[in-house]
Each structure stands twice: as C-alpha cells, then as structure tokens.
PAVOLO-661135 format. One record per residue (C-alpha): residue number from 1; x, y, z; residue in one letter. Coordinates in steps of 0.1 Angstrom, whole numbers, plus 5000, padded with zeros to 4 digits. Example, Ala and Ser with C-alpha at 12.3 -4.5 7.8 and 13.67 -1.06 7.14 Angstrom:
2
{site 1; {5123; 4955; 5078}; 'A'}
{site 2; {5137; 4989; 5071}; 'S'}
% end
This chain:
329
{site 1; {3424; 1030; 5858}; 'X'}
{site 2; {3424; 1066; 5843}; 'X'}
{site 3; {3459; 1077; 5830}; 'X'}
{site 4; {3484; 1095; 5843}; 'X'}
{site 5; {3484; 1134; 5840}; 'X'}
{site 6; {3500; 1137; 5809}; 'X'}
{site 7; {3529; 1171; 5812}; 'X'}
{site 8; {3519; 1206; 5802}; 'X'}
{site 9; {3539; 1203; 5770}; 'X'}
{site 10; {3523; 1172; 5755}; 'X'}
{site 11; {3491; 1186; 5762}; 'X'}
{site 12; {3499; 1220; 5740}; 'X'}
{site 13; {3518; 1201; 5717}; 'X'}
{site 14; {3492; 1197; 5692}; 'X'}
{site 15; {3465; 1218; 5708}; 'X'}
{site 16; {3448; 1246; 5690}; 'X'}
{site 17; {3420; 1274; 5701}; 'X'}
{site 18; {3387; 1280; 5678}; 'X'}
{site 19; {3361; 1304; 5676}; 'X'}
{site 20; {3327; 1282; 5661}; 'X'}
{site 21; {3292; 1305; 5648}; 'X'}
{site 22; {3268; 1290; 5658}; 'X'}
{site 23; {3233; 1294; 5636}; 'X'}
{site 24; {3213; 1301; 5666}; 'X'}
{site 25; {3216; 1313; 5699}; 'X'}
{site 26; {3220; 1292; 5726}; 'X'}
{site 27; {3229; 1293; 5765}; 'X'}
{site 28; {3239; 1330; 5755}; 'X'}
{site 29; {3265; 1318; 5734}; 'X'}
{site 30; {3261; 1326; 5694}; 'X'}
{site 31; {3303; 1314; 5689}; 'X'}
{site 32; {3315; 1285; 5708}; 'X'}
{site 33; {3351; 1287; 5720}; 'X'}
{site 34; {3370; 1254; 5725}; 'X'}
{site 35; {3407; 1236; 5728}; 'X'}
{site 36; {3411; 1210; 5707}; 'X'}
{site 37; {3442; 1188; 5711}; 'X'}
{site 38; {3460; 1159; 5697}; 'X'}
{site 39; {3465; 1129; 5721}; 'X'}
{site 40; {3479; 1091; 5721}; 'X'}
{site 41; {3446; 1078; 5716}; 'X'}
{site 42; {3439; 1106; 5693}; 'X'}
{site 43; {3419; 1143; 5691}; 'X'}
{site 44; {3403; 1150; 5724}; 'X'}
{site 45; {3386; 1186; 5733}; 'X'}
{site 46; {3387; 1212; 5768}; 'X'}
{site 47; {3356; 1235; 5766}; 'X'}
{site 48; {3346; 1244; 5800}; 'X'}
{site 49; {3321; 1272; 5795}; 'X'}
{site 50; {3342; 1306; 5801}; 'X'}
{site 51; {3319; 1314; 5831}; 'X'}
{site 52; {3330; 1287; 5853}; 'X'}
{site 53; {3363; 1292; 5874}; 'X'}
{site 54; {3394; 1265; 5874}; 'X'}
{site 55; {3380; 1245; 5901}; 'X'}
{site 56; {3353; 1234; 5877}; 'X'}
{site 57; {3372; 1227; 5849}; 'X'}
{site 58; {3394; 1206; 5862}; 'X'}
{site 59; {3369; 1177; 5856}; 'X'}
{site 60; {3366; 1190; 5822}; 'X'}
{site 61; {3405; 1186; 5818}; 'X'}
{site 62; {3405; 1154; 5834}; 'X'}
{site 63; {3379; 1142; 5808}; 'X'}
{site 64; {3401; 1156; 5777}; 'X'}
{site 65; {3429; 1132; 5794}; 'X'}
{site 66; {3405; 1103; 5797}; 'X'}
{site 67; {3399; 1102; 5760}; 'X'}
{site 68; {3430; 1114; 5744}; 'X'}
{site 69; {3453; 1093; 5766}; 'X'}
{site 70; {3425; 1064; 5781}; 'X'}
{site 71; {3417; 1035; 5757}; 'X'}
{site 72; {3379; 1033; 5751}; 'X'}
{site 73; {3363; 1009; 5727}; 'X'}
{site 74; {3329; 1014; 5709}; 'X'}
{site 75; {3302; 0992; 5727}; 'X'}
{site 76; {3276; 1006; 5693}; 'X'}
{site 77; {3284; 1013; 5661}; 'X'}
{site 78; {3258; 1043; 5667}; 'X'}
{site 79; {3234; 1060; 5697}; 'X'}
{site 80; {3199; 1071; 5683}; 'X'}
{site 81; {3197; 1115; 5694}; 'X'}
{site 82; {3173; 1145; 5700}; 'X'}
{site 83; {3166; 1176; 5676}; 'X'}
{site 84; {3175; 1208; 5701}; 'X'}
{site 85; {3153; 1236; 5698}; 'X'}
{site 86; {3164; 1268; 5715}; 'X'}
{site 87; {3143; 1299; 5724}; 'X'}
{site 88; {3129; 1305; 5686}; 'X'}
{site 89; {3097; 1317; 5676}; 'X'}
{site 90; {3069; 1291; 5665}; 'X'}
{site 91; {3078; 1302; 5627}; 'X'}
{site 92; {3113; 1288; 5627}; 'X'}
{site 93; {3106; 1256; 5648}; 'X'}
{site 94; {3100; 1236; 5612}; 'X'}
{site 95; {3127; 1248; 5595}; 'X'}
{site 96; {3153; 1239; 5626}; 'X'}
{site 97; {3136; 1207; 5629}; 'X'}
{site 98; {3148; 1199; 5594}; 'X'}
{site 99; {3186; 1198; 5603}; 'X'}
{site 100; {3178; 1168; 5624}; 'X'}
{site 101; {3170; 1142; 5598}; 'X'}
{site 102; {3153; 1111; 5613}; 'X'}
{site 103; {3152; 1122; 5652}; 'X'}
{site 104; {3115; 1119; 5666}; 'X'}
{site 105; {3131; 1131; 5700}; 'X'}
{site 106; {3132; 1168; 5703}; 'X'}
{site 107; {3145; 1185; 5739}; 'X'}
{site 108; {3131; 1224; 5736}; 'X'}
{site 109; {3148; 1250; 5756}; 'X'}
{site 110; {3118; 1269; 5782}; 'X'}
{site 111; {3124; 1293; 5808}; 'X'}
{site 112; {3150; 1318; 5783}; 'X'}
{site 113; {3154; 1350; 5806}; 'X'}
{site 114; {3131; 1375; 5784}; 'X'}
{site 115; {3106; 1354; 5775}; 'X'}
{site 116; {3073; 1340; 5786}; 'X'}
{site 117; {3049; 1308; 5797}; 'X'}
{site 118; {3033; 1317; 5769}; 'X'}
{site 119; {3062; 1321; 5748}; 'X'}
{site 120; {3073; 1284; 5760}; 'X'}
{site 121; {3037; 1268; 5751}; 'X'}
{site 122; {3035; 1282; 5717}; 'X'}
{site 123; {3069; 1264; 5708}; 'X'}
{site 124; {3064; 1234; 5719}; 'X'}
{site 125; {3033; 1231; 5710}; 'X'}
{site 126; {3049; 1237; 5676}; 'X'}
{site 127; {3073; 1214; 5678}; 'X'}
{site 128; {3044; 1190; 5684}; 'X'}
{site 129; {3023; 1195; 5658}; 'X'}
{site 130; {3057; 1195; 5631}; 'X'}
{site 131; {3065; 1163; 5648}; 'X'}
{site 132; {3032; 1149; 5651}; 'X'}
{site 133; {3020; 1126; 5681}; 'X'}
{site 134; {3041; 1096; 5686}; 'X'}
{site 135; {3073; 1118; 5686}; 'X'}
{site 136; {3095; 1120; 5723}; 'X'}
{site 137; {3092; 1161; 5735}; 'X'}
{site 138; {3114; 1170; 5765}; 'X'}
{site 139; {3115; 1206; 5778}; 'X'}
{site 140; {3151; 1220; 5795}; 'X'}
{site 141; {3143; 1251; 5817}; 'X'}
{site 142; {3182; 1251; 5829}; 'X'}
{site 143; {3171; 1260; 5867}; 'X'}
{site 144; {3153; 1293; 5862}; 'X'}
{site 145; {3121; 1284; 5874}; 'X'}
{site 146; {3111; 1288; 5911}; 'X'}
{site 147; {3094; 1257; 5922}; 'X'}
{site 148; {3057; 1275; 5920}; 'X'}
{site 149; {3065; 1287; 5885}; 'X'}
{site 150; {3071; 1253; 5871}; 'X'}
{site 151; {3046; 1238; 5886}; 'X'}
{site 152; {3025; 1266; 5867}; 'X'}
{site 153; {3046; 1256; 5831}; 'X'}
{site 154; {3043; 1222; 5836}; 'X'}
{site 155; {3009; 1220; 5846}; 'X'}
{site 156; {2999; 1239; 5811}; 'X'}
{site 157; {3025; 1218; 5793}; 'X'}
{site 158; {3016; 1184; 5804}; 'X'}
{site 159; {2987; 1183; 5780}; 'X'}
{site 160; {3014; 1187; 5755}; 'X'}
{site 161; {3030; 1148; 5764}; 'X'}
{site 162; {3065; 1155; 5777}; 'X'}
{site 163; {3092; 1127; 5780}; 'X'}
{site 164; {3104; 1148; 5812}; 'X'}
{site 165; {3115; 1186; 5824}; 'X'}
{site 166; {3151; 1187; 5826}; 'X'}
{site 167; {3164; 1209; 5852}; 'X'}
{site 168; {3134; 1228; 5866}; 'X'}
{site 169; {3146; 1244; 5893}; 'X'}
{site 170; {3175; 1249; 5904}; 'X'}
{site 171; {3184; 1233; 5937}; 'X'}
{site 172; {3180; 1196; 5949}; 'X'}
{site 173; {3153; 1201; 5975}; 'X'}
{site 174; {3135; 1222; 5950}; 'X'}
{site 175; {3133; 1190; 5925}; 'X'}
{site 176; {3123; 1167; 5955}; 'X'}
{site 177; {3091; 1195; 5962}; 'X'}
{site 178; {3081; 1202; 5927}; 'X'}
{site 179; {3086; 1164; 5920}; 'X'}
{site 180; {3065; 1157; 5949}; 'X'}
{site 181; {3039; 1183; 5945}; 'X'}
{site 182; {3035; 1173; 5904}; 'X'}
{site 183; {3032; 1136; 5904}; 'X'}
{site 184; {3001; 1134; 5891}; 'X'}
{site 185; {3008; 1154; 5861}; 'X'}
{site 186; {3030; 1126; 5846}; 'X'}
{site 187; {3059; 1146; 5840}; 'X'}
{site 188; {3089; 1125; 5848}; 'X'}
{site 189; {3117; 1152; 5865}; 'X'}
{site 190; {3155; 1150; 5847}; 'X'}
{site 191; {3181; 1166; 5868}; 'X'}
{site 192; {3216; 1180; 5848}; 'X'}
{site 193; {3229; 1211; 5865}; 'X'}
{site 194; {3219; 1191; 5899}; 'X'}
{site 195; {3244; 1164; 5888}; 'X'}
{site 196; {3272; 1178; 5865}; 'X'}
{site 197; {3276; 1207; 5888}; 'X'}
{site 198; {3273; 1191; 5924}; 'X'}
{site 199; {3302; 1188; 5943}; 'X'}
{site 200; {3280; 1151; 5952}; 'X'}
{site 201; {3263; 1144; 5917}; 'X'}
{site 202; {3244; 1111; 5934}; 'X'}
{site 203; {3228; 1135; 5955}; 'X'}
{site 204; {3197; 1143; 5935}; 'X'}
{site 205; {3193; 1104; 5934}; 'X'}
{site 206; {3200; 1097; 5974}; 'X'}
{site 207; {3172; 1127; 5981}; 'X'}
{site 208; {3147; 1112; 5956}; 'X'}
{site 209; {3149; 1144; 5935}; 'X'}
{site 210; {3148; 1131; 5902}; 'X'}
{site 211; {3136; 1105; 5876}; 'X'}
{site 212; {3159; 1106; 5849}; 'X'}
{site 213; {3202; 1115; 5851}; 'X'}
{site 214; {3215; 1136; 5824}; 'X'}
{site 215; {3249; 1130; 5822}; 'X'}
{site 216; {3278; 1148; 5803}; 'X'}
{site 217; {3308; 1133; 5796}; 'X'}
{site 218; {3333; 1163; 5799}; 'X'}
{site 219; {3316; 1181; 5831}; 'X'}
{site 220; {3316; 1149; 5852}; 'X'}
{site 221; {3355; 1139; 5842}; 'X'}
{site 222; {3353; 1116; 5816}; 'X'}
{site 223; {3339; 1083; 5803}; 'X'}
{site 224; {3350; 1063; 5831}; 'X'}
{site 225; {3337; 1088; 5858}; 'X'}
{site 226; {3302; 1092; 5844}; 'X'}
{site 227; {3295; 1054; 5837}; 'X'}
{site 228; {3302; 1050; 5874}; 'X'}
{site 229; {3280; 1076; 5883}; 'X'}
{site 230; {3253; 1065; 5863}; 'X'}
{site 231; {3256; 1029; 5879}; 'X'}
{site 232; {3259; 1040; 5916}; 'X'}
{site 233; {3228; 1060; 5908}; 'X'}
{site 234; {3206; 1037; 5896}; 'X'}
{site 235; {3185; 1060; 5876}; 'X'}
{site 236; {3177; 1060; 5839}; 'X'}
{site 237; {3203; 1078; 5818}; 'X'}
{site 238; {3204; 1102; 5792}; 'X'}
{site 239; {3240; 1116; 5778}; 'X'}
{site 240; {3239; 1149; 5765}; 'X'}
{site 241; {3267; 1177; 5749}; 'X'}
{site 242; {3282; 1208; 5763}; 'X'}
{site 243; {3280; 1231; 5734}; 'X'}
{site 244; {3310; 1203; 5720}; 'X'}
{site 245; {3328; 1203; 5690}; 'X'}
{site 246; {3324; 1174; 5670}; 'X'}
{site 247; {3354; 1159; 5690}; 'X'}
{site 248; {3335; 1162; 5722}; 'X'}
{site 249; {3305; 1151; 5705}; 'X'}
{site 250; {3325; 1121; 5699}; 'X'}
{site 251; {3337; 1115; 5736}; 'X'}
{site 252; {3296; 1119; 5745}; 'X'}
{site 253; {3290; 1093; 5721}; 'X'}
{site 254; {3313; 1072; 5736}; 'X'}
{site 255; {3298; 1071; 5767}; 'X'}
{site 256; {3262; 1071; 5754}; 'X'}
{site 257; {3268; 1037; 5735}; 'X'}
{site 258; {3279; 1024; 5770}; 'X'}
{site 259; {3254; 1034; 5798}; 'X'}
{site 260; {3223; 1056; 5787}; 'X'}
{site 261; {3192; 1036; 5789}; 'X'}
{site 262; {3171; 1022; 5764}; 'X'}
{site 263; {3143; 1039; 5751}; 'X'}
{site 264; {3159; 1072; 5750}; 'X'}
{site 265; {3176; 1099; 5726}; 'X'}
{site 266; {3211; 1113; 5738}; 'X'}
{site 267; {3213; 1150; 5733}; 'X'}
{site 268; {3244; 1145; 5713}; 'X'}
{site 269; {3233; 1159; 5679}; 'X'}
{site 270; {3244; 1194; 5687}; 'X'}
{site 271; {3267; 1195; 5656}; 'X'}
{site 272; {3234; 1213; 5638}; 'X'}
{site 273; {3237; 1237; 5654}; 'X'}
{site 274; {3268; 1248; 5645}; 'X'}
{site 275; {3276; 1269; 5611}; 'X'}
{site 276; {3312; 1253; 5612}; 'X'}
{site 277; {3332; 1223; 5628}; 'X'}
{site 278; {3363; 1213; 5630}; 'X'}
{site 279; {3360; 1183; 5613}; 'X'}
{site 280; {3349; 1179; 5571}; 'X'}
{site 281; {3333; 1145; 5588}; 'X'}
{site 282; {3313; 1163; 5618}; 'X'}
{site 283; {3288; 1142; 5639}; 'X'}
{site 284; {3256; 1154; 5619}; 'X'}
{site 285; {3223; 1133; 5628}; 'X'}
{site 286; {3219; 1108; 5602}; 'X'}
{site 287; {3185; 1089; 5603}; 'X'}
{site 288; {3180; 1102; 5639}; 'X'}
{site 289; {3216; 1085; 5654}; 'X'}
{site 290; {3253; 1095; 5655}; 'X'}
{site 291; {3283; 1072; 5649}; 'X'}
{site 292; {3302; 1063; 5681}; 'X'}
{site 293; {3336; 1070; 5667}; 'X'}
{site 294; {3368; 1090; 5671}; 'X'}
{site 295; {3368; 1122; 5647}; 'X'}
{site 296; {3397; 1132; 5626}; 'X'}
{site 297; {3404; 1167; 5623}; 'X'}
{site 298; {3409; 1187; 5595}; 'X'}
{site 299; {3440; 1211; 5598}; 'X'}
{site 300; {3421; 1235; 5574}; 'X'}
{site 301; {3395; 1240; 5595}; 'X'}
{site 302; {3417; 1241; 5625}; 'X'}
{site 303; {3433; 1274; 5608}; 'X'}
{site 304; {3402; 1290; 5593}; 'X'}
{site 305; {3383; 1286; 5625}; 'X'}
{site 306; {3416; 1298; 5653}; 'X'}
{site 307; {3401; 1321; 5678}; 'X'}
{site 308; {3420; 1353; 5681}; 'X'}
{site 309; {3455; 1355; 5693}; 'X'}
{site 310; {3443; 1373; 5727}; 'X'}
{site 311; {3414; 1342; 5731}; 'X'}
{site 312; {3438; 1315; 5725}; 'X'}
{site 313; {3462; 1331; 5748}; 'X'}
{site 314; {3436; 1332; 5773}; 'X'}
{site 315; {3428; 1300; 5770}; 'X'}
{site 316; {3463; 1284; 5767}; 'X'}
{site 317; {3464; 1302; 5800}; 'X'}
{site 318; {3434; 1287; 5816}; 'X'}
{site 319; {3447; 1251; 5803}; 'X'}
{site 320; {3482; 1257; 5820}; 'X'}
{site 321; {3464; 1270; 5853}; 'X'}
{site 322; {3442; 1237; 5858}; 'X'}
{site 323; {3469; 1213; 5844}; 'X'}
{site 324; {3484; 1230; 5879}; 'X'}
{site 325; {3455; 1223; 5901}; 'X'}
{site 326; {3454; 1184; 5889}; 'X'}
{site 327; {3494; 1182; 5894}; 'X'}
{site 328; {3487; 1193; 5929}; 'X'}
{site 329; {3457; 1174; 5935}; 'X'}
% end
C-alpha cells in the first residue's frame, strides 16, 4: 500500500530548493533546479522539469511520498549503469567518457534541435571507437524525429551496433510504423516519453510499439507504481534519471535493483554530469555500477547550492499547488 498524503507542513518541514551547474548541457538545462526534503524514511527529492504543468507533477510528488514516507528495501547492493553523452563534438566524447569509470554502456543523445545526421554519426561513431567493439551504444533522439527521418538515422547508424533507439518519434503509432518499417535493421525500439508521459504508459506495449520500457521512477509515481508497470507490460526494462539529484538517483536505484532486466545498464549515473550535488557521498559510477542506497545530505551543500529566494518561492509554490491536487484527488 503507498502512504498516506503526508500534510503540507511536514512536507516543507525540512525541504529546501537548489540550483545545480551542470558541466554540460543537457535537455536545454545547463543548472538543474530541484526540492529536496526530509521524510520518515529519510531524504526524498520533487524535480518535475519546470516545463510541465501540475497535472504532471503530481506523479512526481506522489513518488517523493513513496520514498520518503514508503518503506523500500535494497533487493542489490548495486545496479551496473550507462555513460550519458549529450550533443558534444567528436573531440570531447573521450574526455566525458572518462567520468564514467568502468561503464561499457554508453546512451548518446541524437536528434539535438540545431544539429545534424551527420553531426549524430560522427559522435557515435566516436563513442565507438573510445569504447571499442564489445561496448553497449544506445542512441536517445527524445521524439524529434519524424518517422521517415529516423528511419534515415538509423539506417546509417545501424552499422554502428546499437543496443536500441530510445524514443524516436514521438507518438505511439509512429513507433509501431518505424518499428515495423525497420525490422531488418536490428535496431531494437525503446519507448520513454511514450510511457512516462502517457496518460496509459502500457499503451506502447498493448500497440506493439516498442521493444524495450524505460522507466523513471519519479515521472511514473514512485517505486511501487513503476515495478507494476513494468510487470503488466511484460517488456524488458531499463530505469533511467530525470536530471535527479543524487537523492533521486537513489530512488531510481531503488527501483532498478528490483525490476530492470538483466543484461542491461540503468541510465542512473547522471551524478557526472553534474559540477555539484547535494550530497559529499553522491552516486558517482564506480567500476561501471551505483550503490542502491539511501543518500544522506550534507547541510553545507544544501546552503551553498539554495536556489534564489524568488526560485525557491516559486517552487515552494508549485509543491503547495499539487500537494492540493493529490488532497483532492
């Protein structure tokens, strides 16, 4: 059973608003706003992307809940993850690389608005060769290519030995016609935005859209919500972040050590990506895999790191407004 809606004040009781640099841009976003706050079961995070309206982060909110006042044990003492590459040139794809010690998964961001097929082959063909053959390449194209164009990308990429495409195109009948209209390219199709963003995330896998789930803990409500997601689907798994703080990072891996599917790398070393956390201990790849535990904040951090007094009153706001919409639910 999830727990009950905790009140408004014991959410803010402990809750505190930072601003995060990240080293690279990604998604847009080059500092990553977030709520982190302190509950029975210890530090849980709220960090719906500032584009999406209350409706949609209400499942964020109820996944904060699920993990600070839900009881979840560790079903690994670790969860093997990807490197992330974002939209860099071919000459910084080594040096990135680096900050993921030990992961011979990288995912590598296509389709950036600005850019070209060209621009996409060159990097991960990069990523390749720095990796070498035996290494685990996914592309992410976020939904910006129209069904023809990715058939075009992935038809110059397959040579290149991709796990899978994550997120394509945009809409589920646009994976079930590019899925249909490349399988015999070997390039399994992942759907994310098509599942954490649905109003009906299992139906990518009712309309045979998809090969793989990638599953986010905080979009999809939780721990408990996803697992049961992923086993009404009955599709391979992968568990990825949302931009997360370490905290967050810590709720994915939570749900990574109980239901992504062998063989794969969760997206949940995101931590390198950041210049600062708000944790001394943050969830930094280590021989390729995380640690599936709670992380304990540091109260330094929390203060060098606070977001401006206008952000965090825009965001205490936002909080109080969808703690409203899940008391009226």
């Amino acid at each position: 059973m999830p727990p009950e809606l905790p009140g408004l004040p014991d959410l803010l009781a402990d809750a505190h608003v930072v601003a995060l640099p990240m080293r690279v841009r990604f998604r847009g976003i080059t500092v990553r706003e977030a709520v982190v706050l302190r509950g029975p079961s210890g530090w849980t995070e709220f960090s719906p992307f500032v584009e999406y309206d209350d409706a949609e982060a209400a499942a964020w909110l109820r996944a904060t809940i699920d993990f600070g006042w839900g009881s979840h044990v560790p079903a690994a003492d670790s969860v093997p993850v990807n490197a992330t590459v974002p939209a860099i040139a071919p000459g910084e794809v080594a040096a990135l690389l680096a900050r993921y010690p030990g992961c011979t998964t990288a995912k590598v961001k296509v389709a950036e608005p600005g850019t070209t097929i060209d621009d996409d082959v060159a990097r991960v063909t990069e990523v390749r060769r720095v990796m070498g053959p035996d290494a685990a390449v996914r592309v992410d194209a976020n939904g910006l290519w129209s069904v023809d164009q990715a058939v075009t990308a992935l038809e110059r990429l397959a040579p290149l030995g991709l796990q899978y495409a994550e997120q394509p195109c945009r809409t589920v009948p646009e994976l079930a016609s590019l899925r249909s209209r490349t399988a015999g390219l070997g390039v399994p199709i992942a759907a994310d935005e098509s599942v954490r963003k649905a109003s009906d995330p299992l139906a990518v896998a009712r309309a045979g859209a998809a090969d793989v789930l990638v599953v986010k803990a905080q979009p999809l409500g939780g721990i408990s919500a996803a697992r049961a997601i992923v086993a009404e689907a009955g599709l391979p798994c992968v568990v990825s972040s949302a931009l997360d703080t370490s905290v967050g990072l810590g709720m994915g891996a939570f749900l990574a050590a109980s239901a992504m599917s062998p063989g794969y790398a969760a997206g949940l070393g995101t931590a390198a990506m950041f210049e600062a956390d708000v944790t001394s201990a943050p969830l930094l790849p280590v021989d390729g895999r995380v640690p599936v535990r709670r992380v304990e904040v540091s109260r330094d951090l929390l203060a060098r790191h606070a977001a401006s007094p206008e952000r965090t009153a825009w965001w205490t706001a936002r909080l109080e407004r969808v703690h409203a919409l899940l008391a009226g639910a």
